[in-house]
N, C-alpha and C positions, 0 to 999 in steps of 0.2 A: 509597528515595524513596516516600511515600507517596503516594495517588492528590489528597489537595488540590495535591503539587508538579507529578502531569502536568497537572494539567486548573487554572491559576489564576485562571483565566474563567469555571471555574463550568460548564463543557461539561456536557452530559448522559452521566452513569457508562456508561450502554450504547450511547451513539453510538460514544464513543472506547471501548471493548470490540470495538464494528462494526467500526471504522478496523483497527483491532490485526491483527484477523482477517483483514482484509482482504490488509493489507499482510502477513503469515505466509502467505497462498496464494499471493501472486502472488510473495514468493518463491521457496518452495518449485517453483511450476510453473518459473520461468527459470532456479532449481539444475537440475532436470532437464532442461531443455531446453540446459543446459551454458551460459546466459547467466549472465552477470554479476549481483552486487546493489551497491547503492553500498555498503555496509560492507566490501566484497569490498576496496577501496580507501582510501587516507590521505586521510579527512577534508578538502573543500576542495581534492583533486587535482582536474586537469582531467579526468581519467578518471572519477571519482566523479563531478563535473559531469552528466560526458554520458550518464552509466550511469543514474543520477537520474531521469534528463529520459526518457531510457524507461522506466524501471522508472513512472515516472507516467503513461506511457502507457498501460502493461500496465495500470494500477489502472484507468483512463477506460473501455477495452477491456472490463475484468471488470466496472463498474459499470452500462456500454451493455447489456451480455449480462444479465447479471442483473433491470435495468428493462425489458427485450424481454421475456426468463420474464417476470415477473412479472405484465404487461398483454396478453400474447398469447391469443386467443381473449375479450377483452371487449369 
């Protein structure tokens, strides 16, 4: 797949590079913390569902934390 098939709205090349990155650590942090990721599941289970629906918490969490760095001490 090349990148005109991920992005076919024209997204900015380094926005989704950001996303990528993003969603590869908050992986990796809930492999080690022994959670779940929705790929861990069949596609559209109800496990994947609910696995999801955190795992986009995890990401809110990491982008909360990341905009606190970012603005702290201005």
């Amino acid at each position: 797949m090349d990148h005109d098939e991920k992005l076919p709205f024209g997204v900015d090349a380094s926005l989704f590079d950001d996303a990528c990155w993003l969603a590869a650590r908050v992986a990796a942090t809930r492999k080690a913390q022994g959670k779940a990721i929705p790929s861990d599941f069949a596609q559209g289970s109800p496990e994947a569902d609910a696995v999801a629906l955190d795992f986009v918490r995890d990401i809110e969490r990491a982008l909360a934390g990341r905009l606190k760095a970012s603005t702290e001490g201005h």
